[in-house]
Structures are given as C-alpha cells and as structure tokens.
Predicted model as a PDB file, atoms N, CA, C, CB and O in Angstrom, pLDDT in the B-factor column:
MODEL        1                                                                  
ATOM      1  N   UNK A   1      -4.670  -4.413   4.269  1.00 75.00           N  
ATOM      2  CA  UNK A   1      -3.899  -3.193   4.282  1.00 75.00           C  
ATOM      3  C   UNK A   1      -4.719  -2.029   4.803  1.00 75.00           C  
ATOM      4  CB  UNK A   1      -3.380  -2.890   2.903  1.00 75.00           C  
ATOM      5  O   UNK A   1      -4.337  -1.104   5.521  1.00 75.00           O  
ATOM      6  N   UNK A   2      -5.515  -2.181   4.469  1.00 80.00           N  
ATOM      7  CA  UNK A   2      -7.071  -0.893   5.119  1.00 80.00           C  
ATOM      8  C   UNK A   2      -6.677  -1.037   6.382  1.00 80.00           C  
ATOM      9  CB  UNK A   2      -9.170  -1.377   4.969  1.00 80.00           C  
ATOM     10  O   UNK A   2      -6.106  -0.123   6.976  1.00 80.00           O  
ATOM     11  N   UNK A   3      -6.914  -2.091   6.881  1.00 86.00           N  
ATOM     12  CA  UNK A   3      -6.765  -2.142   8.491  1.00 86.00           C  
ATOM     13  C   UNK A   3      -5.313  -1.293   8.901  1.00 86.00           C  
ATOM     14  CB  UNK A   3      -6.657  -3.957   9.067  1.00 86.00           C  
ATOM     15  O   UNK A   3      -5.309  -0.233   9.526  1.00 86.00           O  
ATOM     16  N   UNK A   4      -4.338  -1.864   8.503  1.00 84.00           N  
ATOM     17  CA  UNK A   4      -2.949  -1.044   9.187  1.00 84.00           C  
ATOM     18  C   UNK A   4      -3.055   0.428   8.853  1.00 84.00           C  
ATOM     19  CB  UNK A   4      -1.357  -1.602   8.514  1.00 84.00           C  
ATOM     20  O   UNK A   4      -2.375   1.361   9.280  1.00 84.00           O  
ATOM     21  N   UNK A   5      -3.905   0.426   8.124  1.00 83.00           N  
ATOM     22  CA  UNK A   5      -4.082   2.271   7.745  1.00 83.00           C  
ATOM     23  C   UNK A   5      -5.175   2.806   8.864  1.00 83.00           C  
ATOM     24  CB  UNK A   5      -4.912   2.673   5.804  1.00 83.00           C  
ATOM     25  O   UNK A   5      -5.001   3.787   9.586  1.00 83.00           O  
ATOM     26  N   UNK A   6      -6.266   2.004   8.853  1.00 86.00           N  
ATOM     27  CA  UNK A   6      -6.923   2.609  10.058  1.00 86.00           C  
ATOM     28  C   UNK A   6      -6.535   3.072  11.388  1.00 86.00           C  
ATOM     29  CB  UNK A   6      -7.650   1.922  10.336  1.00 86.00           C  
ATOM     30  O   UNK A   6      -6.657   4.032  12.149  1.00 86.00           O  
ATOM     31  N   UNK A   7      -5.815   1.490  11.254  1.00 89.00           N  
ATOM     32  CA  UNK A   7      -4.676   1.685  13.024  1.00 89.00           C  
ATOM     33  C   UNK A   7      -3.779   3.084  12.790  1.00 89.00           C  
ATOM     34  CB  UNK A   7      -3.043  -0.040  13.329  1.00 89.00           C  
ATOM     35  O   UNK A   7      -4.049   3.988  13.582  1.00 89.00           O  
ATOM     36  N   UNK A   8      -2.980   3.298  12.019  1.00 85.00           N  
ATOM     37  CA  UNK A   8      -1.903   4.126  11.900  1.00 85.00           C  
ATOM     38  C   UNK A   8      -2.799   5.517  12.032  1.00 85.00           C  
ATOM     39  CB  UNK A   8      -0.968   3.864  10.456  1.00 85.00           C  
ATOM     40  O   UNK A   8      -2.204   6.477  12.521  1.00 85.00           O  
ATOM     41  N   UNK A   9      -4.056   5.684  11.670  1.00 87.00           N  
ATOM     42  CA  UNK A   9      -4.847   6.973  11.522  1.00 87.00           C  
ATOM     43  C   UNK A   9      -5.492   6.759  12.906  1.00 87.00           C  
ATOM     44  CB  UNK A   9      -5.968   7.127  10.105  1.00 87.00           C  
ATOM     45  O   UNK A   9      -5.974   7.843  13.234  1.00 87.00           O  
ATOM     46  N   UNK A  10      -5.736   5.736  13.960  1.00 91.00           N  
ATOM     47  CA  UNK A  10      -5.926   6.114  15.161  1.00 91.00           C  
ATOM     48  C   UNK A  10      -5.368   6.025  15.761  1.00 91.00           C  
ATOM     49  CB  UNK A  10      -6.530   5.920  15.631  1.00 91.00           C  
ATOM     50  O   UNK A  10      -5.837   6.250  16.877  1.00 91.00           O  
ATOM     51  N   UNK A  11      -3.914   5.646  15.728  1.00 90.00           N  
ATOM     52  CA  UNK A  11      -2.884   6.349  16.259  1.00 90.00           C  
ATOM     53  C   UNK A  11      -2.644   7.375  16.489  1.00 90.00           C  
ATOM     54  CB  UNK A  11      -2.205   6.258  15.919  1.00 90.00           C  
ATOM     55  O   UNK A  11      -2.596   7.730  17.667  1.00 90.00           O  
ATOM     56  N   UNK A  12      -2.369   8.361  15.340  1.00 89.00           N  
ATOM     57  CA  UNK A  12      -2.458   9.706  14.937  1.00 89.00           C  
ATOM     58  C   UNK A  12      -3.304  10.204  15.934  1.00 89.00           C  
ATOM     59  CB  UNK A  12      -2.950   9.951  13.531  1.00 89.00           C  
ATOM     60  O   UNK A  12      -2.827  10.581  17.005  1.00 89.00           O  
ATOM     61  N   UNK A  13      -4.556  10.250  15.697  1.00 90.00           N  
ATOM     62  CA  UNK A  13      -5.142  10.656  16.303  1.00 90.00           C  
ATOM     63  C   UNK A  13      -5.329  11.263  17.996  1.00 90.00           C  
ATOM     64  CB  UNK A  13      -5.560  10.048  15.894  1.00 90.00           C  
ATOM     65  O   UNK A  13      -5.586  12.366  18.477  1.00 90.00           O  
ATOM     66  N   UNK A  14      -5.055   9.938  18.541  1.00 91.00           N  
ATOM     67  CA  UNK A  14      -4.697   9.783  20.229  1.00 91.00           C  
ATOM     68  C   UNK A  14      -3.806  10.433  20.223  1.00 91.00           C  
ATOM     69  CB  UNK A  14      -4.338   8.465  20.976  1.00 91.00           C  
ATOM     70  O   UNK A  14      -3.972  11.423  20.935  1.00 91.00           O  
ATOM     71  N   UNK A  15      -2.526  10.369  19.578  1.00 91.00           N  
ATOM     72  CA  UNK A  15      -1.565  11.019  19.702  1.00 91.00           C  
ATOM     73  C   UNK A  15      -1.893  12.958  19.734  1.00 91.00           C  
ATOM     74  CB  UNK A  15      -0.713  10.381  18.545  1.00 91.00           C  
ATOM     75  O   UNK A  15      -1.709  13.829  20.584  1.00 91.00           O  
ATOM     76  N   UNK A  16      -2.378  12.949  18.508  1.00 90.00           N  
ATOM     77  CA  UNK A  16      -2.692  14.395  18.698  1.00 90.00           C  
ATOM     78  C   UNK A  16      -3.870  15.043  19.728  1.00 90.00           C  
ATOM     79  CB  UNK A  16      -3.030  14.809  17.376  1.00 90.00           C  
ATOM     80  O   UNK A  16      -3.889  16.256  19.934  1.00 90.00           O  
ATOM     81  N   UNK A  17      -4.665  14.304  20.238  1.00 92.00           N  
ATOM     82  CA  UNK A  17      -5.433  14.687  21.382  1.00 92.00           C  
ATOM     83  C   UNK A  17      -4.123  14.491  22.639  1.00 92.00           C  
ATOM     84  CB  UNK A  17      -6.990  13.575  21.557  1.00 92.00           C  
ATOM     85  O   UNK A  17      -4.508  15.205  23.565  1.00 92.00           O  
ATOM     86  N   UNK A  18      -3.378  14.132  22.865  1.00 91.00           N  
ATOM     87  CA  UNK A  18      -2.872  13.907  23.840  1.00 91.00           C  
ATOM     88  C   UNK A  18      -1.396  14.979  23.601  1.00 91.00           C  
ATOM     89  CB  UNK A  18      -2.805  12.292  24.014  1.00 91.00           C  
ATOM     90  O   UNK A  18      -0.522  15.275  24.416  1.00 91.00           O  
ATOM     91  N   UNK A  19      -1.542  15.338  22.309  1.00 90.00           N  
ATOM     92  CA  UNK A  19      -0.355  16.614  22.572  1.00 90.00           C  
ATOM     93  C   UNK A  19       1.096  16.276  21.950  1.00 90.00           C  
ATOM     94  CB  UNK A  19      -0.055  16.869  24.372  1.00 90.00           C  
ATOM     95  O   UNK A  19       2.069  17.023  22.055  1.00 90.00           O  
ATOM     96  N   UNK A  20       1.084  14.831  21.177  1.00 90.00           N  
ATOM     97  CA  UNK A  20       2.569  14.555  20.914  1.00 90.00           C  
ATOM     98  C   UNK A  20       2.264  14.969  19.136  1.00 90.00           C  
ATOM     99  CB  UNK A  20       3.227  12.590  21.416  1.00 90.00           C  
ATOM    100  O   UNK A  20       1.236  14.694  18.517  1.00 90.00           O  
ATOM    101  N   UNK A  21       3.026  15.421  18.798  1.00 86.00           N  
ATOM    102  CA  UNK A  21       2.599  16.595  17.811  1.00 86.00           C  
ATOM    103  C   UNK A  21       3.670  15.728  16.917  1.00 86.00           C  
ATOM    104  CB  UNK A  21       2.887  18.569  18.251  1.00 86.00           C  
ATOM    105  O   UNK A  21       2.725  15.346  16.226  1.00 86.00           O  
ATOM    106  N   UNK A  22       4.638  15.166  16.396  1.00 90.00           N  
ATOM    107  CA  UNK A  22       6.053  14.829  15.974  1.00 90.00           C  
ATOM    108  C   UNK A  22       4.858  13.200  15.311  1.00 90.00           C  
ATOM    109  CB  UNK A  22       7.773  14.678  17.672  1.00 90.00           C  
ATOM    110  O   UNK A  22       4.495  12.869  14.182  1.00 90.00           O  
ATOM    111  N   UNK A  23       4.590  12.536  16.843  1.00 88.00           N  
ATOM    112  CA  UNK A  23       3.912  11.320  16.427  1.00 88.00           C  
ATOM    113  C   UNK A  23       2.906  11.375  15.885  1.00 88.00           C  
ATOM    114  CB  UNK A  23       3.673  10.570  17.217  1.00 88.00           C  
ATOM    115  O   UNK A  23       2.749  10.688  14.876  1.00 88.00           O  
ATOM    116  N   UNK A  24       2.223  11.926  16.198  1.00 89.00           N  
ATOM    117  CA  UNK A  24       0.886  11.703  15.412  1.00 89.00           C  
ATOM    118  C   UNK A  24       1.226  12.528  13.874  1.00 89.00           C  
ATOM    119  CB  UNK A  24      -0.636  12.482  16.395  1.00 89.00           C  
ATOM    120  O   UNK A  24       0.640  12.005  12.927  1.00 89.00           O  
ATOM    121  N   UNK A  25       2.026  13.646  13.550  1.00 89.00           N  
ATOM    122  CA  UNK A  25       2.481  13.367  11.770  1.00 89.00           C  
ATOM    123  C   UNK A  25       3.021  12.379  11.197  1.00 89.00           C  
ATOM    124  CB  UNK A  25       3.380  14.151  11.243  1.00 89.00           C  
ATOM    125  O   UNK A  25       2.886  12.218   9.984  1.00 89.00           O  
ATOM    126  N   UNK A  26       3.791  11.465  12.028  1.00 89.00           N  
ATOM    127  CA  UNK A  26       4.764  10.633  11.821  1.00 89.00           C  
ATOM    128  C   UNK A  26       3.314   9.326  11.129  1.00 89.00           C  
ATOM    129  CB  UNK A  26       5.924  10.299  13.520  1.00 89.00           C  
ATOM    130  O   UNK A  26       3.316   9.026   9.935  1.00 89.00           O  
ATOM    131  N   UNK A  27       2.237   8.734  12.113  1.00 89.00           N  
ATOM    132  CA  UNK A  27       1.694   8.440  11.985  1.00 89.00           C  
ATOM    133  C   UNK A  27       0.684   8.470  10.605  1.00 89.00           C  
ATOM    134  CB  UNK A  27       1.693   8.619  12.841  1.00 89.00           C  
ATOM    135  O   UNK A  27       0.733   7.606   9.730  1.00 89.00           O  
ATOM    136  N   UNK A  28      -0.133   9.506  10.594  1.00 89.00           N  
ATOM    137  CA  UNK A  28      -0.492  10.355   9.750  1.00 89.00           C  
ATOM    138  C   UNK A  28      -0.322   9.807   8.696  1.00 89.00           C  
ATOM    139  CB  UNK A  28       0.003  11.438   9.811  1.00 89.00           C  
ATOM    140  O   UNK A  28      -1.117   9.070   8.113  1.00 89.00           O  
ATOM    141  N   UNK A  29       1.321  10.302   8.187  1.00 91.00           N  
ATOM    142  CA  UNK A  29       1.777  10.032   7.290  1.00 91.00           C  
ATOM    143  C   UNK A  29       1.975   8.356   6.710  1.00 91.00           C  
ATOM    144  CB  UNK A  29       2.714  10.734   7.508  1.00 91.00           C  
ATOM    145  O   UNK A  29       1.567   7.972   5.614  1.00 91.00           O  
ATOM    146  N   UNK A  30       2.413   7.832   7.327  1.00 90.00           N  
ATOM    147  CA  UNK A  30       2.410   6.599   7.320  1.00 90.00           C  
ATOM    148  C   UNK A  30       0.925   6.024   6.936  1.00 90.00           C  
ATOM    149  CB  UNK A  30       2.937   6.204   8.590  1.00 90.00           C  
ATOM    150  O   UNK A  30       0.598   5.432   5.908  1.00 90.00           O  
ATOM    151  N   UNK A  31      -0.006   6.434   8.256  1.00 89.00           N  
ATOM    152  CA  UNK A  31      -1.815   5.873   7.425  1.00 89.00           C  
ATOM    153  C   UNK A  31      -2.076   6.242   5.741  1.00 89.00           C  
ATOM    154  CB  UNK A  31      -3.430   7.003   8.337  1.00 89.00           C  
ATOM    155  O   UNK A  31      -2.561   5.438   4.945  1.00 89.00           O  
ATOM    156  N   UNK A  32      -1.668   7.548   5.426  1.00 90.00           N  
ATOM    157  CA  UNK A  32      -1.732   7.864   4.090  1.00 90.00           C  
ATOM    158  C   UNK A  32      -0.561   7.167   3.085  1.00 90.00           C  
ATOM    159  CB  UNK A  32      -1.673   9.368   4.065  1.00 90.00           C  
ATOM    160  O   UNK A  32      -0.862   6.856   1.932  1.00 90.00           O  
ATOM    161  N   UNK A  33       0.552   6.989   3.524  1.00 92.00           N  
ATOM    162  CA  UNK A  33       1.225   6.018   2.207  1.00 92.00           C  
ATOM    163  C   UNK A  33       0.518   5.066   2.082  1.00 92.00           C  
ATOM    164  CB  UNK A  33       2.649   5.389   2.299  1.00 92.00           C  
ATOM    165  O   UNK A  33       0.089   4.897   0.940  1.00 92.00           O  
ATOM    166  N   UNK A  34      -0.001   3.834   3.386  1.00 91.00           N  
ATOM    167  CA  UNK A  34      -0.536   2.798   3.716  1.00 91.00           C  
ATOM    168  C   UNK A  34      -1.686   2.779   2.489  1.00 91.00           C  
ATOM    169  CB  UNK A  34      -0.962   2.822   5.256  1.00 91.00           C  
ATOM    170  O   UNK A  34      -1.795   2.099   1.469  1.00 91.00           O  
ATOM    171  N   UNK A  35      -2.605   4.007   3.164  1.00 90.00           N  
ATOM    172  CA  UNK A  35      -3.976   3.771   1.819  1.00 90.00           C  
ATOM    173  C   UNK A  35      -3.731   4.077   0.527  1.00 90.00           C  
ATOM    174  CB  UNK A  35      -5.305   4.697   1.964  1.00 90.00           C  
ATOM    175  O   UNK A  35      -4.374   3.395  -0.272  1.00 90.00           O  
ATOM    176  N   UNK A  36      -3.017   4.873   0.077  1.00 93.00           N  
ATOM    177  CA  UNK A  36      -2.980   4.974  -0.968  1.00 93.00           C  
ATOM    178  C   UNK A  36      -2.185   3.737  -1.928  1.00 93.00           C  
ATOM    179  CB  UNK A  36      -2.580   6.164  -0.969  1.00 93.00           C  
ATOM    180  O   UNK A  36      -2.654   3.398  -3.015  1.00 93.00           O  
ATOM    181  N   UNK A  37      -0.948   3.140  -1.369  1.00 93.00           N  
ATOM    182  CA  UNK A  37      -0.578   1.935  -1.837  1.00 93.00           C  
ATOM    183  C   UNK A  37      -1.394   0.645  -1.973  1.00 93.00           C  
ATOM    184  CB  UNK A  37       0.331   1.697  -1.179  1.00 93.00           C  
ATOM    185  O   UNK A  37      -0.946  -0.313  -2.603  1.00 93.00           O  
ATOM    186  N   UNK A  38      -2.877   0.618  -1.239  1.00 91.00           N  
ATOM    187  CA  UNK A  38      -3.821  -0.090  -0.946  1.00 91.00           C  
ATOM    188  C   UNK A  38      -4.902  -0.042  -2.094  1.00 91.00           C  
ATOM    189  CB  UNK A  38      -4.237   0.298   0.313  1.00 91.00           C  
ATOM    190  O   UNK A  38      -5.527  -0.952  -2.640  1.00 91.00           O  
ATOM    191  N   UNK A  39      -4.914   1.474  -2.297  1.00 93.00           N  
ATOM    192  CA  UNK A  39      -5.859   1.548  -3.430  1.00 93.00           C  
ATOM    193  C   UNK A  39      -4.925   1.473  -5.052  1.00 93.00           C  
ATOM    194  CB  UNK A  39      -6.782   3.141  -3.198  1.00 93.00           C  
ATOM    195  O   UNK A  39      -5.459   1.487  -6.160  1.00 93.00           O  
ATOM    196  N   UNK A  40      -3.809   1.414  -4.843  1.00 95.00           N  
ATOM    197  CA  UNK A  40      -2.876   1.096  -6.099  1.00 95.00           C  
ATOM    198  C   UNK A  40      -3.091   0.187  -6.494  1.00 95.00           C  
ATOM    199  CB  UNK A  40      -1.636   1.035  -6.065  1.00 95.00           C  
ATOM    200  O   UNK A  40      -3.556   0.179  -7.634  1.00 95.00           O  
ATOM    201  N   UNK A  41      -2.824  -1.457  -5.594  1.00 93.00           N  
ATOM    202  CA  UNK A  41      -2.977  -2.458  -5.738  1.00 93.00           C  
ATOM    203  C   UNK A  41      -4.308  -3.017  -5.919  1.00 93.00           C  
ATOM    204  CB  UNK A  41      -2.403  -2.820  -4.995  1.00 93.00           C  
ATOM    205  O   UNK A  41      -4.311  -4.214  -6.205  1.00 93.00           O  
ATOM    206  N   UNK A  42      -5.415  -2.457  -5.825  1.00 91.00           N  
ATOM    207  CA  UNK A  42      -6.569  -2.672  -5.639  1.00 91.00           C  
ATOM    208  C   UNK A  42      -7.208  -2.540  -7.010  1.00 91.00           C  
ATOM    209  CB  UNK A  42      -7.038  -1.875  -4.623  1.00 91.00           C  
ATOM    210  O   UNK A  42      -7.888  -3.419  -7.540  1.00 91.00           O  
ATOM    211  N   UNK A  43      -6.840  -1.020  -7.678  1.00 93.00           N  
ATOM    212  CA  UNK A  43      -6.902  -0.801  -9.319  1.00 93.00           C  
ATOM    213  C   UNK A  43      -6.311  -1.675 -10.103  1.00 93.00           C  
ATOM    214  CB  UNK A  43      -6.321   0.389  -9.784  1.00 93.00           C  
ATOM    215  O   UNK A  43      -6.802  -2.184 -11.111  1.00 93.00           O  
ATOM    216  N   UNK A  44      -4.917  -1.921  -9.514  1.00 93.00           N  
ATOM    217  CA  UNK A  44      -4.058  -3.437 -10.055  1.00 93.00           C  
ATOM    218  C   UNK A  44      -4.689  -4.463 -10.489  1.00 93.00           C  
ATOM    219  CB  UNK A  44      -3.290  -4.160  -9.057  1.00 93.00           C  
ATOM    220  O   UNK A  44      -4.679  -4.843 -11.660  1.00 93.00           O  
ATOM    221  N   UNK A  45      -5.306  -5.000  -9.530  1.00 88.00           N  
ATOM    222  CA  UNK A  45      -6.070  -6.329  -9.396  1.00 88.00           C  
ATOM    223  C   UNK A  45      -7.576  -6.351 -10.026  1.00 88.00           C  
ATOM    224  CB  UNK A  45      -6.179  -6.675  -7.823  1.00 88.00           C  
ATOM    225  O   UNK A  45      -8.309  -7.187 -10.554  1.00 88.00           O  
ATOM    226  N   UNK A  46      -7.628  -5.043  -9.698  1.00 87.00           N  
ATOM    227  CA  UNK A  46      -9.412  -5.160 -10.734  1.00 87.00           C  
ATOM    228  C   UNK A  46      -8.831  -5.287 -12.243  1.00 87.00           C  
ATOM    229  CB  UNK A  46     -10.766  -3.238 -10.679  1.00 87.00           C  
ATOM    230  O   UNK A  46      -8.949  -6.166 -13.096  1.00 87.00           O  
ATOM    231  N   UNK A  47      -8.002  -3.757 -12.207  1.00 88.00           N  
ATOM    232  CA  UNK A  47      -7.761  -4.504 -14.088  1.00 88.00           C  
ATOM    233  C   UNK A  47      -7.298  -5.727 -14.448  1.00 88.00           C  
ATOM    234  CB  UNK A  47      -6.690  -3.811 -14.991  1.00 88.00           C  
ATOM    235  O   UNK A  47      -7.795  -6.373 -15.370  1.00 88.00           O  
ATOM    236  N   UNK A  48      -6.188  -6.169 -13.647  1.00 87.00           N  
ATOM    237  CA  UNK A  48      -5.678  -7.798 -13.760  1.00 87.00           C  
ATOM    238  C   UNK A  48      -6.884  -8.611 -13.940  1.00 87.00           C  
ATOM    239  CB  UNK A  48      -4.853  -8.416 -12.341  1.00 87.00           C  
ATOM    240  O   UNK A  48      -6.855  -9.306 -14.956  1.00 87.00           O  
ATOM    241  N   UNK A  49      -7.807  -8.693 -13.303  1.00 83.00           N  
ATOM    242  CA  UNK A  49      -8.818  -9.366 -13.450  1.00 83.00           C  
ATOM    243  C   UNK A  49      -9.926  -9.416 -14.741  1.00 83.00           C  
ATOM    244  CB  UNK A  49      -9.295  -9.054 -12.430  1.00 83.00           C  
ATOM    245  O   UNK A  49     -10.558 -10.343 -15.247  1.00 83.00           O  
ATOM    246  N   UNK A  50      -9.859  -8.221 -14.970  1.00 85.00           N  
ATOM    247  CA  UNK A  50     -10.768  -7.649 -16.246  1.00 85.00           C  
ATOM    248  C   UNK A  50     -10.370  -8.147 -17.238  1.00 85.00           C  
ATOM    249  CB  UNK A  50     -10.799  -6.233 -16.564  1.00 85.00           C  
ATOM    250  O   UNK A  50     -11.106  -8.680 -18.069  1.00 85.00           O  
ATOM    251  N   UNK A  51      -8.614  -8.021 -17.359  1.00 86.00           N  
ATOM    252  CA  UNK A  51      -7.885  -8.483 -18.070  1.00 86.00           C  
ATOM    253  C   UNK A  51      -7.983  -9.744 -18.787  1.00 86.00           C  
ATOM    254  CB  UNK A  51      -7.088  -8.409 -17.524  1.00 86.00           C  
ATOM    255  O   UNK A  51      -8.036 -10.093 -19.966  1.00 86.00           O  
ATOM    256  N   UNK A  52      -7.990 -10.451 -17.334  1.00 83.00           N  
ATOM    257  CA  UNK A  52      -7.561 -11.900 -17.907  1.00 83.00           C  
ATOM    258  C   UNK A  52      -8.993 -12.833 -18.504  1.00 83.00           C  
ATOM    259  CB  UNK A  52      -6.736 -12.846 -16.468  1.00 83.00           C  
ATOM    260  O   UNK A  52      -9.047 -13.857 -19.186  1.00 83.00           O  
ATOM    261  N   UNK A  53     -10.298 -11.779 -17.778  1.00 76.00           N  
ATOM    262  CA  UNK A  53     -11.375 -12.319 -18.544  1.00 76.00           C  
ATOM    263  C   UNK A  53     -11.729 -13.926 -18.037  1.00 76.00           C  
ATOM    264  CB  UNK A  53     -10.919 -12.233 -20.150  1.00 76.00           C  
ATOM    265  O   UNK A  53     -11.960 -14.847 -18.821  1.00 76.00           O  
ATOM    266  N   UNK A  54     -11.716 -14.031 -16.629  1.00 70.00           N  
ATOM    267  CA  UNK A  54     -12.832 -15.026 -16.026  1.00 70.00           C  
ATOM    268  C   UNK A  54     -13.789 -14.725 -16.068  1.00 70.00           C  
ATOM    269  CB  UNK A  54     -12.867 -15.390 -14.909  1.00 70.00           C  
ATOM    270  O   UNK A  54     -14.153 -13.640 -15.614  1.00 70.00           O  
ATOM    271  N   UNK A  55     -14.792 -15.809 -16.789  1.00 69.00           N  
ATOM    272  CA  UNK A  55     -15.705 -15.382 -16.911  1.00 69.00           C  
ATOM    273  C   UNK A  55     -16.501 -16.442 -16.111  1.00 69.00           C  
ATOM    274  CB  UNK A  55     -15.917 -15.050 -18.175  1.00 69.00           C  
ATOM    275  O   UNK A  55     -15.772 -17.391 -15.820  1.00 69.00           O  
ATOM    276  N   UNK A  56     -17.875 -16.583 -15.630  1.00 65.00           N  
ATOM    277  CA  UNK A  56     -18.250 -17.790 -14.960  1.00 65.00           C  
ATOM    278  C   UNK A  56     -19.042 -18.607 -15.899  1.00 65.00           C  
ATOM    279  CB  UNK A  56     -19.014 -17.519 -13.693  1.00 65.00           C  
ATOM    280  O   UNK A  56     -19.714 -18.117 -16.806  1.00 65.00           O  
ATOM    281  N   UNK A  57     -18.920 -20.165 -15.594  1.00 67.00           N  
ATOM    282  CA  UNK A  57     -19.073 -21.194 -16.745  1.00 67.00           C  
ATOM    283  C   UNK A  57     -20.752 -21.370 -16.851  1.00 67.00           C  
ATOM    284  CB  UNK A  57     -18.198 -22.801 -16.352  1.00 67.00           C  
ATOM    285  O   UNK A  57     -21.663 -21.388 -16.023  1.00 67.00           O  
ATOM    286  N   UNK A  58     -20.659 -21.497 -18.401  1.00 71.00           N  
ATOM    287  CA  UNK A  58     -22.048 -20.885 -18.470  1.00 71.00           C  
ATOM    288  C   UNK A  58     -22.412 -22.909 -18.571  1.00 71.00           C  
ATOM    289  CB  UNK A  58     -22.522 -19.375 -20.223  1.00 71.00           C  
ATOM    290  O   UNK A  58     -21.590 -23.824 -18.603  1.00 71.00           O  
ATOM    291  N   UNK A  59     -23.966 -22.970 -18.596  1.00 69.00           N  
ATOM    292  CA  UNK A  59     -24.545 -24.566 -18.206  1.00 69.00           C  
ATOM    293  C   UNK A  59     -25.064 -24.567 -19.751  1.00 69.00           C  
ATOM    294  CB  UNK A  59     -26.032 -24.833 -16.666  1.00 69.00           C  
ATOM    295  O   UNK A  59     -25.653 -25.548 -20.205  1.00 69.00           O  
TER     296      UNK A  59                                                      
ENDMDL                                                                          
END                                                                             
C-alpha cells in the first residue's frame, strides 16, 4: 500500500510542476487517504499480533 501512495504522491507532483492544478490535488489527496489507511492497518496488525501472543518455541 506504501507503494500506491508513493505513486499517487509522484503523480501529484509532476502534475503540479507541469501546471495541472485540479490533478495533482486530486492525486494528493488520494496519496494521503492511501497512507494513512496503510498505517491503520499496520497498528491493526501489530496489536493483532501482540495480541495473540506468538511467541517463538523455546528448545
């Protein structure tokens, strides 16, 4: 998901060096739902994990 956020933020970008002002917010915006839903799931999964208490098998 990082990745489609990167893309969407250098999108943006080109876009706004090149003057299309509409796309590159459009963009923008989109890179930022992207990461932030990325780091949602990410807190998700660490606590899920913490949670469930794998632990590695001791010898």
């Amino acid at each position: 998901m990082f990745g489609w956020a990167l893309t969407f933020l250098v999108v943006a970008l080109i876009a706004a060096v090149l003057g299309f002002g509409g796309i590159a917010g459009t963009a923008m915006g989109i890179a930022k739902l992207i990461f932030v839903i990325a780091i949602i799931l990410f807190v998700i999964s660490l606590v899920y994990g913490l949670i469930s208490g794998r632990r590695p098998p001791t010898v």
